[in-house]
C-alpha positions in Angstrom: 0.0 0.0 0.0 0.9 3.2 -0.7 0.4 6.7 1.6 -2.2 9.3 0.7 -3.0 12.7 1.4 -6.5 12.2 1.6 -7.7 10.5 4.9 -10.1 8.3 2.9 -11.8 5.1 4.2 -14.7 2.7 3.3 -16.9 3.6 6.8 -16.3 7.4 5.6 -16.7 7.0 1.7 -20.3 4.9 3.2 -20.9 8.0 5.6 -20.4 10.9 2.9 -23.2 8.2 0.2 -25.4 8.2 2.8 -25.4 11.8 3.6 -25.8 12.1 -0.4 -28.6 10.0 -0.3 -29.9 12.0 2.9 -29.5 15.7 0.8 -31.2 14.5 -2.6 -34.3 12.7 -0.2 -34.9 16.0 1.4 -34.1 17.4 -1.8 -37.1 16.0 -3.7 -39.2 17.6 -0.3 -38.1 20.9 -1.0 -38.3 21.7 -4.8 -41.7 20.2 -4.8 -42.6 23.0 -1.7 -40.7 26.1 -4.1 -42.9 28.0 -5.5 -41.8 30.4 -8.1 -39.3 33.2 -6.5 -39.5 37.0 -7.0 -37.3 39.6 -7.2 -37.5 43.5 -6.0 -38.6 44.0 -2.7 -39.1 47.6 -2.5 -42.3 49.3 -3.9 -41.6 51.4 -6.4 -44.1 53.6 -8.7 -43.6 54.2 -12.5 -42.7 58.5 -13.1 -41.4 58.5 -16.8 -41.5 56.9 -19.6 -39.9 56.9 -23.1 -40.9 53.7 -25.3 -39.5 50.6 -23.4 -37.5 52.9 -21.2 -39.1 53.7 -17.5 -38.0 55.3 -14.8 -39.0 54.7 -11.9 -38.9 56.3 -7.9 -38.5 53.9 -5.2 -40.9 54.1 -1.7 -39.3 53.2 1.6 -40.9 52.9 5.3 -39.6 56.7 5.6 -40.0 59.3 4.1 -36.8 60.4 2.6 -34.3 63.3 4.1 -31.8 63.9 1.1 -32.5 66.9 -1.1 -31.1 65.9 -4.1 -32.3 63.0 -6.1 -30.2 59.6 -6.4 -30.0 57.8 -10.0 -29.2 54.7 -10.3 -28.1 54.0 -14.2 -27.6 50.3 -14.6 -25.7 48.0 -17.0 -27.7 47.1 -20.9 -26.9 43.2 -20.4 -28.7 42.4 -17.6 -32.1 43.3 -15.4 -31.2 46.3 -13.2 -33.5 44.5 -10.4 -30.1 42.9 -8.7 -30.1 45.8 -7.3 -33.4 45.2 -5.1 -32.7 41.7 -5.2 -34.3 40.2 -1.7 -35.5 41.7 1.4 -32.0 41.0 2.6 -29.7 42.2 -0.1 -31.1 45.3 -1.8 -28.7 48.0 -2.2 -31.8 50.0 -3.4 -33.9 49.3 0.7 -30.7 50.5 2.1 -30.1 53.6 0.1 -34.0 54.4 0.8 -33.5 53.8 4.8 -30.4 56.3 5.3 -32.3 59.1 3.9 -31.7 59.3 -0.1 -34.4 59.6 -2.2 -33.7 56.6 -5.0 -34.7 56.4 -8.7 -33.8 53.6 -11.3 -34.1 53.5 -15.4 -35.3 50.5 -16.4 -34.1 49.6 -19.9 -36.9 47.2 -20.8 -36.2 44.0 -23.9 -35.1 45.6 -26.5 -37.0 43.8 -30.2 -36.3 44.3 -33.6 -37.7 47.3 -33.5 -34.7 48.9 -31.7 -32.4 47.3 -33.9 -31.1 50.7 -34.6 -30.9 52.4 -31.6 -27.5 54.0 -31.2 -25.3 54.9 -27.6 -27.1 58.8 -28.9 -30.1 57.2 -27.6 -29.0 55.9 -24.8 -27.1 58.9 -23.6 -28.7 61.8 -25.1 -32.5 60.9 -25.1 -33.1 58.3 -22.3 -30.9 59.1 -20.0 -31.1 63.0 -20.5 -34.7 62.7 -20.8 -34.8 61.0 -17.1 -32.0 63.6 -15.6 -34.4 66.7 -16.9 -37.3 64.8 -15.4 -36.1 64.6 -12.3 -34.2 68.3 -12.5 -37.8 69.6 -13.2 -39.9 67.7 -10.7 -37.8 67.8 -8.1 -36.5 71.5 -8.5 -33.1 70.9 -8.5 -30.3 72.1 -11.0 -28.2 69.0 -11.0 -28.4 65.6 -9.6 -26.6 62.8 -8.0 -25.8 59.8 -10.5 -24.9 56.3 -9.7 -23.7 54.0 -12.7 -23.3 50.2 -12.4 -20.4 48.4 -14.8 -21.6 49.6 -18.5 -24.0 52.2 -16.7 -20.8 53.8 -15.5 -19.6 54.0 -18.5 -22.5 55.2 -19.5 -22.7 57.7 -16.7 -19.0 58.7 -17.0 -19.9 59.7 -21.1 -22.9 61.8 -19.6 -21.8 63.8 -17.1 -18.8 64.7 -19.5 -21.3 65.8 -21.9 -23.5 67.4 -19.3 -21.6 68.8 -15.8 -24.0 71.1 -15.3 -26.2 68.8 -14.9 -24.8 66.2 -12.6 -23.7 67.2 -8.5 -21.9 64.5 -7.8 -21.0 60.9 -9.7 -20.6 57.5 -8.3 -19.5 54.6 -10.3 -19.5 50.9 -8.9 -17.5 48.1 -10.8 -17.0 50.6 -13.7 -14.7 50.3 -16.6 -12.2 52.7 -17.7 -8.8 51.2 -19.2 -10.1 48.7 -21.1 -7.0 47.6 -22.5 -5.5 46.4 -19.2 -3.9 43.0 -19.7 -5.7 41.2 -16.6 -9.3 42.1 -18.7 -10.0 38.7 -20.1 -13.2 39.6 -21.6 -11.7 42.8 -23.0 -8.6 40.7 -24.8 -11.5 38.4 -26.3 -13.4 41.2 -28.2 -10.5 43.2 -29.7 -9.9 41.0 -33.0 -13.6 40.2 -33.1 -15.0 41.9 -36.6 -17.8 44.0 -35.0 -19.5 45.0 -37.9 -19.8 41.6 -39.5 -20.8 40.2 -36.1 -23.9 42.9 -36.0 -24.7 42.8 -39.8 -24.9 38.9 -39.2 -27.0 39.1 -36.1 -28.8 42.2 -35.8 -29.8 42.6 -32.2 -27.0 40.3 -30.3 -29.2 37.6 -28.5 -28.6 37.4 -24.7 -27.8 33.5 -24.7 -25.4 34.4 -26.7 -23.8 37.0 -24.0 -24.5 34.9 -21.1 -22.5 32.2 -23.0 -18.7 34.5 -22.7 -19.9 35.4 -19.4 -20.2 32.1 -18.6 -17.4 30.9 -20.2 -14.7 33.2 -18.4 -15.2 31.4 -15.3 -16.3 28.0 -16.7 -15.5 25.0 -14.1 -17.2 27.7 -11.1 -20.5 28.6 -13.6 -20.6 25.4 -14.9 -19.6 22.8 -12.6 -19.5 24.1 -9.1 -21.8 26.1 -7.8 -24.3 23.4 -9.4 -22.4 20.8 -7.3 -22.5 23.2 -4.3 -26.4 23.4 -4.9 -26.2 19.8 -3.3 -25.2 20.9 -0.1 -28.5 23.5 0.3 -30.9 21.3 -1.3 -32.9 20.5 2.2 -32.6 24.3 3.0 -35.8 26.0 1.6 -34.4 29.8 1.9 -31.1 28.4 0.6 -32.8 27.4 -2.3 -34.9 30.2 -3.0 -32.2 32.2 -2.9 -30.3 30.3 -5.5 -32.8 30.2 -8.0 -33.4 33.9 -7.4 -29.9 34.3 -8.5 -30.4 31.7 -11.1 -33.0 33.5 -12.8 -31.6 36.8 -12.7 -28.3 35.2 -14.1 -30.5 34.6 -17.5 -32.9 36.7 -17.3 -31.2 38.9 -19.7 -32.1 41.2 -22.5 -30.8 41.4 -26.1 -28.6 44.0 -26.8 -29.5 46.5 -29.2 -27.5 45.8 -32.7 -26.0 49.4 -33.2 -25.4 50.6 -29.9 -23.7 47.3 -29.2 -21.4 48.1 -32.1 -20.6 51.6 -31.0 -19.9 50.4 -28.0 -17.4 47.9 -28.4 -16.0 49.6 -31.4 -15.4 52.8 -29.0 -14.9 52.0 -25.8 -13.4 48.2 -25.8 -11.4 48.4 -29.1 -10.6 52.0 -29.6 -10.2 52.7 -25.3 -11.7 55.7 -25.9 -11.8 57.0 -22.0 -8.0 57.1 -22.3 -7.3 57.3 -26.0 -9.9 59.5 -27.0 -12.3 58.9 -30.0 -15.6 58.4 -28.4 -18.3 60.4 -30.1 -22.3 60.9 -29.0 -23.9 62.2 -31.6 -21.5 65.1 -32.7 -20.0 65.6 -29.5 -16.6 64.4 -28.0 -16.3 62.4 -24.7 -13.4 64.1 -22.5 -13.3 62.8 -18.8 -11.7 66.3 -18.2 -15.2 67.6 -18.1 -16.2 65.2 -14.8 -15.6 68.6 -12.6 -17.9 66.9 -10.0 -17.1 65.3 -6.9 -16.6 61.6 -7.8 -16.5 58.2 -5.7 -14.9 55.1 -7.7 -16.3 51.7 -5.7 -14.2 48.8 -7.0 -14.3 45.1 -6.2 -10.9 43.7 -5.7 -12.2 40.4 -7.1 -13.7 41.3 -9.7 -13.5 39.4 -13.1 -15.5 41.1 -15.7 -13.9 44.3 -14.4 -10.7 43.9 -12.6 -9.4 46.8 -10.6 -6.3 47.9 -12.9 -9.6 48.5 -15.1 -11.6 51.1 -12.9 -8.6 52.7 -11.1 -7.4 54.6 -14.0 -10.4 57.1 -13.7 -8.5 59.1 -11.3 -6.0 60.2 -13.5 -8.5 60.5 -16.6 -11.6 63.1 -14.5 -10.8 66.5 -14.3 -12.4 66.5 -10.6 -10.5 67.7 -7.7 -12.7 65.4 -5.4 -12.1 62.5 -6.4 -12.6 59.3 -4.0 -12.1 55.1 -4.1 -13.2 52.6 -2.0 -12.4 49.1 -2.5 -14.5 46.1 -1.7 -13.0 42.6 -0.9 -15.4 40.6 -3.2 -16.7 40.3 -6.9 -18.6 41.7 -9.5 -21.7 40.7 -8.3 -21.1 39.8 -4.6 -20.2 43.9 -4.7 -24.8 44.2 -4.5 -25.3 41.4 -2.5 -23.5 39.9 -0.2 -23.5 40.1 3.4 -20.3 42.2 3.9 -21.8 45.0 1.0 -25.2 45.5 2.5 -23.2 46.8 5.7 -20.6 48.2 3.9 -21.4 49.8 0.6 -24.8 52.1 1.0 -23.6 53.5 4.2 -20.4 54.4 2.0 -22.4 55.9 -0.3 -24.6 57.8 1.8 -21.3 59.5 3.7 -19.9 60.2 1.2 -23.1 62.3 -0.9 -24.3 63.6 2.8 -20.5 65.5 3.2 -21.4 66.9 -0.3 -24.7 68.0 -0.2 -24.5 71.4 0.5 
């Protein structure tokens, strides 16, 4: 015989079957008691609208204390609802118990019929068109902004475009350098023939999106946390809770064809935040225009956007107030896990409530 690390015997190889046996038994019990889950917790009320494109306001227990509304701009390629997630990991219920006063843009499914739609669109109609809203209602001048991954790029381009519209910025797991060599997503799309790709496909379907998503971390999306589901299967919550995530994963829209190739064309391939070269309509993006107070929230684990991505803003902004806070997790963990519902609105909060003057 032979010595082996593994402390492995037939009385424990009989204990960890029956404990499998156990977990699927108790299994069965439990998927048959889930019903479907649900996502946003927080009752919210519909105040704009432009085609598919709503914004909404979010209602909490209290009535709210900041003066200057908060809006949160999320990402095209997936459902901007992980950010109200679960009664116990909503970045959105948290924000609304400190005091802010919380609005989202929902970007709807995009069809055929927005085959067309370009980043002057997205920038220039929906988001402006929700900023003026809120400027008119609200009787504010400016107000604060908070973009998500591609919604802070998106946010970034917009409040280059439009200080004066904009008090202070906050971007969370945002790109900027998108040419670092760590960005494995970013190294994929710079041979890939863009306009070929979109005059193929048209709109680019979301399976097709989830699929390189998927693929950059494949044995953890595709192996491991579905063996890990084993472990949970007799605890009801557990569950719920990974199905919510489950369906959120591909619950995902298609991306506009056009806007999708400005995009990567732009911002992926050309770099434009650092190399210049990205244009909204007939304007030209310069960060030296973000003259607001901005905070830059990174996640030190993050794959899609890796820090050496997001850091890079500070030297890119022309703001003399500029702020970072790092947070030990990922991409996604950044909204809801445990450690960012203590850490990350009260962050937030702070940091507006020492700027709202």
């Amino acid at each position: 015989m032979y010595n082996t690390p593994f402390d492995v015997t037939p009385d424990k190889l009989a204990e960890e079957a029956a404990t499998m046996q156990q977990k699927l038994g108790a299994g069965l019990a439990t998927l048959r008691e889930l019903d479907d889950v649900h996502y946003g917790v927080t009752a919210k009320e519909e105040v704009w609208r432009d085609g598919k494109v709503v914004l909404y306001r979010f209602r909490g227990e209290k009535a709210h204390t900041a003066k200057v509304p908060l809006l949160i701009c999320y990402a095209l390629v997936n459902r901007p609802y992980m950010v109200d997630l679960q009664d116990d990991r909503s970045l959105v219920k948290n924000l609304l118990a400190l005091g802010q006063d919380v609005y989202l843009i929902d970007w709807g499914y995009t069809d055929r019929s927005d085959r067309f739609l370009t980043l002057e669109d997205y920038i220039e109609r929906f988001i402006d068109g929700a900023v003026d809203h809120l400027r008119e209602t609200t009787g504010q001048d400016r107000i604060n902004l908070l973009g998500i991954c591609q919604g802070g790029a998106f946010s970034l381009t917009y409040s280059s475009l439009h200080p004066d519209k904009v008090r202070n910025l906050i971007t969370m797991v945002t790109p900027v350098d998108f040419h670092t060599d760590d960005n494995m997503l970013s190294n994929w799309i710079q041979d890939l023939d863009i306009d070929q790709f979109v005059d193929t496909l048209g709109n680019v379907p979301a399976d097709l999106m989830n699929l390189c998503y998927l693929t950059l971390k494949p044995y953890r999306l595709f192996v491991q946390k579905y063996v890990g589901m084993v472990d949970i299967l007799d605890d009801r919550k557990a569950m719920e809770d990974f199905l919510r995530m489950e369906k959120w994963i591909f619950d995902s829209p298609d991306q506009a064809g056009e806007a999708f190739r400005q995009f990567i064309k732009q911002y992926y391939q050309g770099n434009g935040f650092v190399n210049g070269g990205i244009v909204i309509g007939e304007r030209e993006v310069d960060l030296g225009f973000v003259d607001m107070p901005v905070l830059n929230i990174y996640a030190e684990q993050d794959h899609l956007v890796p820090p050496s991505a997001s850091k890079p803003m500070k030297g890119l902004v022309g703001s003399n107030d500029y702020s970072e806070i790092s947070f030990r997790g990922g991409h996604i963990g950044i909204y809801v896990s445990g450690r960012a519902q203590k850490e990350v609105p009260a962050a937030i909060h702070d940091w507006l409530t020492k700027r709202s003057a």
